[in-house]
PQR file of N, CA, C, O and H, with PARSE charges and radii, in Angstrom:
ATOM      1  N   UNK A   1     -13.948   4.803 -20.219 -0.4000 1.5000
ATOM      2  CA  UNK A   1     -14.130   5.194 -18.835 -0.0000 2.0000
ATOM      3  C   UNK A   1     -14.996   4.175 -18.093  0.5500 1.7000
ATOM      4  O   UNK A   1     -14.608   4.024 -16.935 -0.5500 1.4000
ATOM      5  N   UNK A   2     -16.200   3.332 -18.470 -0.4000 1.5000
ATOM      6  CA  UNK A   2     -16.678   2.703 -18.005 -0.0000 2.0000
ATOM      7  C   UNK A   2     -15.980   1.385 -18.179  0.5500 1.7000
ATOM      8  O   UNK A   2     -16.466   0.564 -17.402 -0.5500 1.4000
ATOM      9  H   UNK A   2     -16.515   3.455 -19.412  0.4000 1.0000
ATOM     10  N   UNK A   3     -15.230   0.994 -18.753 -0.4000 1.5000
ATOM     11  CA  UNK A   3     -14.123  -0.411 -18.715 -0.0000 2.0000
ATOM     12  C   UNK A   3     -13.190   0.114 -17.634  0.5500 1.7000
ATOM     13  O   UNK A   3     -12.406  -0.768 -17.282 -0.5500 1.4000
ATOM     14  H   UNK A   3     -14.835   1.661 -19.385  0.4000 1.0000
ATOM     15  N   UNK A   4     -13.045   1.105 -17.084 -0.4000 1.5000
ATOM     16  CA  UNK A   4     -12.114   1.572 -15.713 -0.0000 2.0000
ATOM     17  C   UNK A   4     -12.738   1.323 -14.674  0.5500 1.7000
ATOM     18  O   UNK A   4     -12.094   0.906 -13.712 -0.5500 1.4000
ATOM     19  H   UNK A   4     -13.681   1.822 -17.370  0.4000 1.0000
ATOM     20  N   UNK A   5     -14.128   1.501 -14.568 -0.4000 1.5000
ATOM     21  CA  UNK A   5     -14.855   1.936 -13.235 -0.0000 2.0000
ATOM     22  C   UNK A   5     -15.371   0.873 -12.787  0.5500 1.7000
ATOM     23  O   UNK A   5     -15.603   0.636 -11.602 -0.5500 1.4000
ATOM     24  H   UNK A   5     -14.651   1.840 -15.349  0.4000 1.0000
ATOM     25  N   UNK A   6     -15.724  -0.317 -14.365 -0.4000 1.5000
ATOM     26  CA  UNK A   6     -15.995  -1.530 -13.885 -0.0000 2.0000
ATOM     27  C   UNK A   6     -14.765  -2.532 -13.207  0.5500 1.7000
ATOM     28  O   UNK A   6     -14.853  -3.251 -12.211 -0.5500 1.4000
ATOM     29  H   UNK A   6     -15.535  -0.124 -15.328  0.4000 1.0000
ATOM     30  N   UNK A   7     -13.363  -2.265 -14.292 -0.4000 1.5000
ATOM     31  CA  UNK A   7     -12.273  -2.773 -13.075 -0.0000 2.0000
ATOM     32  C   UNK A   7     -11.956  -2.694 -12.008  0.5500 1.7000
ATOM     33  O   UNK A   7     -11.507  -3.635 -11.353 -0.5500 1.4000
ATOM     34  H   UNK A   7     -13.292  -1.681 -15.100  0.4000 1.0000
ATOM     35  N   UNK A   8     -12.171  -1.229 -11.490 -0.4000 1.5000
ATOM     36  CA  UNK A   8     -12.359  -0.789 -10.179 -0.0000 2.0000
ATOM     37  C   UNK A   8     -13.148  -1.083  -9.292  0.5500 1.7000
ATOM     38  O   UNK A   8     -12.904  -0.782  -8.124 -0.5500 1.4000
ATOM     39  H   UNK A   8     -12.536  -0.465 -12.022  0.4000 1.0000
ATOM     40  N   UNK A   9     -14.425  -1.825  -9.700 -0.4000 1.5000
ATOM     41  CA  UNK A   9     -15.166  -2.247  -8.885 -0.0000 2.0000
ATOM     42  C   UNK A   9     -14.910  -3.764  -8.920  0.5500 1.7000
ATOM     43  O   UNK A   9     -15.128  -4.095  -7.755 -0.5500 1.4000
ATOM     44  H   UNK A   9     -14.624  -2.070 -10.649  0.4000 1.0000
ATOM     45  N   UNK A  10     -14.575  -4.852  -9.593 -0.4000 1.5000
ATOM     46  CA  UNK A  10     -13.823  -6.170  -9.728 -0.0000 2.0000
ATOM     47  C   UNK A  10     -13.168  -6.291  -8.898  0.5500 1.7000
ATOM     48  O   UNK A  10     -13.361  -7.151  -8.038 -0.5500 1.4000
ATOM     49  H   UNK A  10     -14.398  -4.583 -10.539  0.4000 1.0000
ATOM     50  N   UNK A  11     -11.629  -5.007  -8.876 -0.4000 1.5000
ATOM     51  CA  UNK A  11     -10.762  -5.546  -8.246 -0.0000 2.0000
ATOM     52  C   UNK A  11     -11.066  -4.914  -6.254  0.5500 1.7000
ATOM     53  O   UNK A  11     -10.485  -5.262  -5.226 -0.5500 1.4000
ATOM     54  H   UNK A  11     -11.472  -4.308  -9.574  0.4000 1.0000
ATOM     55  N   UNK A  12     -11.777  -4.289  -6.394 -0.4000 1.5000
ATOM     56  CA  UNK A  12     -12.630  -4.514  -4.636 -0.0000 2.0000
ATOM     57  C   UNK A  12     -13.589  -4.927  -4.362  0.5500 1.7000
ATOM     58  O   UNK A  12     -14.348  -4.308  -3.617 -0.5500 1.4000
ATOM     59  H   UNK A  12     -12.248  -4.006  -7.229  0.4000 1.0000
ATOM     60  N   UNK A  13     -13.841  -5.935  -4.791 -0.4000 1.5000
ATOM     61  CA  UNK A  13     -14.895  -6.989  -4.732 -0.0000 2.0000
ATOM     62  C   UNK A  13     -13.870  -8.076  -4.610  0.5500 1.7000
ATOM     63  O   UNK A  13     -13.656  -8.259  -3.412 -0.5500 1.4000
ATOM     64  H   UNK A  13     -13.225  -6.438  -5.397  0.4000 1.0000
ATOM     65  N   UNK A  14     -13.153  -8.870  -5.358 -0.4000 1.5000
ATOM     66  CA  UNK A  14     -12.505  -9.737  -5.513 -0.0000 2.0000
ATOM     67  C   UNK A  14     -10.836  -9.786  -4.802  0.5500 1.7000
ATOM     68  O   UNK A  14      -9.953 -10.617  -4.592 -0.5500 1.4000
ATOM     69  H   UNK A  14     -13.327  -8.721  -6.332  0.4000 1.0000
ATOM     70  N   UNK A  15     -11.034  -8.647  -4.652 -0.4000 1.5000
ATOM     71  CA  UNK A  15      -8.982  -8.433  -4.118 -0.0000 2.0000
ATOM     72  C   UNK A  15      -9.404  -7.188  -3.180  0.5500 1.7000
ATOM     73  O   UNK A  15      -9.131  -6.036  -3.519 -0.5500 1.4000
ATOM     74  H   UNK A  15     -11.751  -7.972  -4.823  0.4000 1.0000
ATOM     75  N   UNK A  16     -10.016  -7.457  -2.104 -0.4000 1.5000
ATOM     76  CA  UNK A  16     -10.105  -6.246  -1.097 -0.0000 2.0000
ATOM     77  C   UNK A  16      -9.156  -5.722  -0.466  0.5500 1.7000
ATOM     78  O   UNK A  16      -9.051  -4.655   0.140 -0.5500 1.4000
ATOM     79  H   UNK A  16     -10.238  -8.393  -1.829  0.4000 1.0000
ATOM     80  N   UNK A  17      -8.256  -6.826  -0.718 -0.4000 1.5000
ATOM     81  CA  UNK A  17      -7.077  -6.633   0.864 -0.0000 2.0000
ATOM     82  C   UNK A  17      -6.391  -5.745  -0.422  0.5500 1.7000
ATOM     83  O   UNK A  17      -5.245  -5.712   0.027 -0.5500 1.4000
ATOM     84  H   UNK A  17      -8.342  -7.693  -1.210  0.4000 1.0000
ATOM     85  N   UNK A  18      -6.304  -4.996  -1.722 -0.4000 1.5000
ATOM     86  CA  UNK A  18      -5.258  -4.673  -2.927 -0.0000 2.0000
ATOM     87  C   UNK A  18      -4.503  -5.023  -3.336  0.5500 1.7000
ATOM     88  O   UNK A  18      -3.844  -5.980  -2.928 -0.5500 1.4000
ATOM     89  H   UNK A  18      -7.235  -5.023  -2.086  0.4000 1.0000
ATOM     90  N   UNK A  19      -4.281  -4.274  -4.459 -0.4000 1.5000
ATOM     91  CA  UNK A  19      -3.343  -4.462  -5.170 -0.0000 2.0000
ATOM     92  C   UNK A  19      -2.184  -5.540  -4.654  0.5500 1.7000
ATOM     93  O   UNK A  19      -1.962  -6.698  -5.007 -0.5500 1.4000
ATOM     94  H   UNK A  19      -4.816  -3.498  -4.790  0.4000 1.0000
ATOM     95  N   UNK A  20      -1.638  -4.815  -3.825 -0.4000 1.5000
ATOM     96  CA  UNK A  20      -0.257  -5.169  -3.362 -0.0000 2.0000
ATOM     97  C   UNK A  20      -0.668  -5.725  -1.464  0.5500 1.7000
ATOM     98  O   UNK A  20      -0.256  -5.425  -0.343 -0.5500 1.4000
ATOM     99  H   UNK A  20      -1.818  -3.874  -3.539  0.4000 1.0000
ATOM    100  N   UNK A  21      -1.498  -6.480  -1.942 -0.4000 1.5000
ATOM    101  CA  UNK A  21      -1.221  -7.519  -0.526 -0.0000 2.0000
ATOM    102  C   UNK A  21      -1.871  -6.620   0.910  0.5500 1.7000
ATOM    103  O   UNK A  21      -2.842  -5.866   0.972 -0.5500 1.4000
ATOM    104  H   UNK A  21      -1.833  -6.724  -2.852  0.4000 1.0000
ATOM    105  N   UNK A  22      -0.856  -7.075   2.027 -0.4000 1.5000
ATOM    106  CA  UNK A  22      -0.676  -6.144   3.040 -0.0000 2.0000
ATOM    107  C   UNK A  22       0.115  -5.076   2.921  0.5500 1.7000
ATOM    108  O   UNK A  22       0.153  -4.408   3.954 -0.5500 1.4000
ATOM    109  H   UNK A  22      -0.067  -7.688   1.977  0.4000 1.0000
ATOM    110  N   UNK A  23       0.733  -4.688   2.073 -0.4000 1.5000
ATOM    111  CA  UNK A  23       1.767  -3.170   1.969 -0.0000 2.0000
ATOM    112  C   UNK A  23       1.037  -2.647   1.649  0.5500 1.7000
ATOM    113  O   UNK A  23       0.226  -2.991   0.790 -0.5500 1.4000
ATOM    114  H   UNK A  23       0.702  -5.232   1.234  0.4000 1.0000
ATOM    115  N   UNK A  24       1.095  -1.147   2.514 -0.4000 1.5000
ATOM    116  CA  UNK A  24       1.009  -0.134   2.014 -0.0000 2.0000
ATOM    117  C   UNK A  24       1.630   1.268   1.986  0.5500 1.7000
ATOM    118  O   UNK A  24       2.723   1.507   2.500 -0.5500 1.4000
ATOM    119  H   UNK A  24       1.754  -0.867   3.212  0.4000 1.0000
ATOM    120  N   UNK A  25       1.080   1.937   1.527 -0.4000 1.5000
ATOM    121  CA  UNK A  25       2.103   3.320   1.520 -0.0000 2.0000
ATOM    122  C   UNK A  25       1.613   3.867   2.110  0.5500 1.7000
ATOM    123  O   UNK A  25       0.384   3.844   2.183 -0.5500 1.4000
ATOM    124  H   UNK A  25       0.192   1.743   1.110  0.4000 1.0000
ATOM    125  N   UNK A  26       2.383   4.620   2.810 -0.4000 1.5000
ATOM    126  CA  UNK A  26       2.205   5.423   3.775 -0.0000 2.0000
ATOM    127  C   UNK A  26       3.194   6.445   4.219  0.5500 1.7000
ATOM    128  O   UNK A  26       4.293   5.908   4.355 -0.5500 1.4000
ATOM    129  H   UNK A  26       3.381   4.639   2.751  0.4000 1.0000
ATOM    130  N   UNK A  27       3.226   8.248   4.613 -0.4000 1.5000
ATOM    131  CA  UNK A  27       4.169   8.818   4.573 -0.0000 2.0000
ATOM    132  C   UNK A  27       5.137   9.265   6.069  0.5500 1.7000
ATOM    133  O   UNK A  27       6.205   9.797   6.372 -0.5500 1.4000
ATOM    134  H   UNK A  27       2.333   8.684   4.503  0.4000 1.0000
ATOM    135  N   UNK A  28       3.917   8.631   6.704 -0.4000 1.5000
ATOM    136  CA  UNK A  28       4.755   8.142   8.085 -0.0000 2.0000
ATOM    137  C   UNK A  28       5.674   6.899   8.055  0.5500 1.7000
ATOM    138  O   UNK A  28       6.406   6.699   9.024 -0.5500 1.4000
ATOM    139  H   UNK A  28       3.049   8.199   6.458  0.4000 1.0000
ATOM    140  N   UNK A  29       5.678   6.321   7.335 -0.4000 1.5000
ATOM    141  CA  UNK A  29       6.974   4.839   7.525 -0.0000 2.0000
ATOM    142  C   UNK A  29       7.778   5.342   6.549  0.5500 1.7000
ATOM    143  O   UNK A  29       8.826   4.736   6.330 -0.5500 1.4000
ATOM    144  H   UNK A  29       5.084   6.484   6.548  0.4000 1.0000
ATOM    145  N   UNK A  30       7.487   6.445   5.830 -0.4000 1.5000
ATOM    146  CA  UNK A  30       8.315   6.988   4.315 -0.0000 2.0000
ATOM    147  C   UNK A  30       9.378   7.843   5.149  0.5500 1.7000
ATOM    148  O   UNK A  30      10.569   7.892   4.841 -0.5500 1.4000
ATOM    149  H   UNK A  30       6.635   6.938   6.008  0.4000 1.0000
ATOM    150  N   UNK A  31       9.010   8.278   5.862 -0.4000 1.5000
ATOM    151  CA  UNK A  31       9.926   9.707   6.324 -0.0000 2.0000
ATOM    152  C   UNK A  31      10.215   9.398   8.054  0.5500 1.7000
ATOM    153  O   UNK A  31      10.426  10.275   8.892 -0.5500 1.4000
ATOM    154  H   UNK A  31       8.043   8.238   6.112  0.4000 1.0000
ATOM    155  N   UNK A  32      10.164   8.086   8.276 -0.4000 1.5000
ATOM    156  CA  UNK A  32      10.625   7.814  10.203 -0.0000 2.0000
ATOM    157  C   UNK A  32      12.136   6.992   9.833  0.5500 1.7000
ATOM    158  O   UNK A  32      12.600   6.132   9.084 -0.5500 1.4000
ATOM    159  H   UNK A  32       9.992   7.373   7.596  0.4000 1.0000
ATOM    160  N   UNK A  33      12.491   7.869  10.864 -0.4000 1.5000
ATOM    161  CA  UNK A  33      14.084   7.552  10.949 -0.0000 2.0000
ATOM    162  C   UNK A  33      14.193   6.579  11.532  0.5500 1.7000
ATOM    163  O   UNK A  33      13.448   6.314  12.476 -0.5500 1.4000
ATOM    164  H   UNK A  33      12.114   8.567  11.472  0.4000 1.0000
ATOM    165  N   UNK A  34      15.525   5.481  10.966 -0.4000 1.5000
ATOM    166  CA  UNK A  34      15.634   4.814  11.950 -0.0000 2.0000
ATOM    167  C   UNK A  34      16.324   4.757  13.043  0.5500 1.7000
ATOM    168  O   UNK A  34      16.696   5.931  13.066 -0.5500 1.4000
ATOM    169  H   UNK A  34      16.129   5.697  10.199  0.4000 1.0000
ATOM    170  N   UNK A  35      16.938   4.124  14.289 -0.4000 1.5000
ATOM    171  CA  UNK A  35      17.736   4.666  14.851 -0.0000 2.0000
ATOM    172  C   UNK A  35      19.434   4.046  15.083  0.5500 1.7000
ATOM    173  O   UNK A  35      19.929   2.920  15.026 -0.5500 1.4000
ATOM    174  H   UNK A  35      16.636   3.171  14.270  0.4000 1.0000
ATOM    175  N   UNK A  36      19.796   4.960  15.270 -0.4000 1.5000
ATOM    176  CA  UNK A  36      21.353   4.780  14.775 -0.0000 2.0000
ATOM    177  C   UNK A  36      21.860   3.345  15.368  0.5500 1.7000
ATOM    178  O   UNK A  36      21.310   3.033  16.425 -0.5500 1.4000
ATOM    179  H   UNK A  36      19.395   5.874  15.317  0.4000 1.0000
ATOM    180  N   UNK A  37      22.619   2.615  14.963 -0.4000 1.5000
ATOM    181  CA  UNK A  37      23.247   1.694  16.192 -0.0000 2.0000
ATOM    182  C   UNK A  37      24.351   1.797  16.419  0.5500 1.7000
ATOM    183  O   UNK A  37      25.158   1.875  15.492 -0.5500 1.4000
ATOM    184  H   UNK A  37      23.066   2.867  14.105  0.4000 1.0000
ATOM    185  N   UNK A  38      24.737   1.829  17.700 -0.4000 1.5000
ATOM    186  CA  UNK A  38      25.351   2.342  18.642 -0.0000 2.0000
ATOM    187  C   UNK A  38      26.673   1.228  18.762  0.5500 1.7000
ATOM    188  O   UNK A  38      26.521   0.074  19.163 -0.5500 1.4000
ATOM    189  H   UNK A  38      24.082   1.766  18.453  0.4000 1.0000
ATOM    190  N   UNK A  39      28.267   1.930  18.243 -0.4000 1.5000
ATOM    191  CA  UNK A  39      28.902   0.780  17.890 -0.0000 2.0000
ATOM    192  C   UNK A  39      30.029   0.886  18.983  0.5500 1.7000
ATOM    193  O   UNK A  39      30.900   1.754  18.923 -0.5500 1.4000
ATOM    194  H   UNK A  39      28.390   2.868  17.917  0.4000 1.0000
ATOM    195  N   UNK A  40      29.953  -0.106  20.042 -0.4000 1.5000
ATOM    196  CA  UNK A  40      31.073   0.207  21.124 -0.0000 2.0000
ATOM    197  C   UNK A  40      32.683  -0.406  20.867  0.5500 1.7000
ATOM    198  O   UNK A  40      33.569  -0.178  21.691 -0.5500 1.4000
ATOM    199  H   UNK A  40      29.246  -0.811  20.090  0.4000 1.0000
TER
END
């Protein structure tokens, strides 16, 4: 448990922006529709 808590504190110290860059999750961009396109 303390080899976890110390990684956890490494990797936001050293990699603030996370894990994964600029992405993130989120359940508003998970569940917004997009909108139809309109085929004439």
């Amino acid at each position: 448990m303390v080899i976890y808590a110390i990684a956890l504190i490494l990797i936001m110290v050293f990699k603030p922006s996370g894990l994964m860059g600029t992405w993130e999750l989120s359940l508003t961009k998970a569940f917004r529709r997009k909108p139809k396109e309109v085929s004439e």
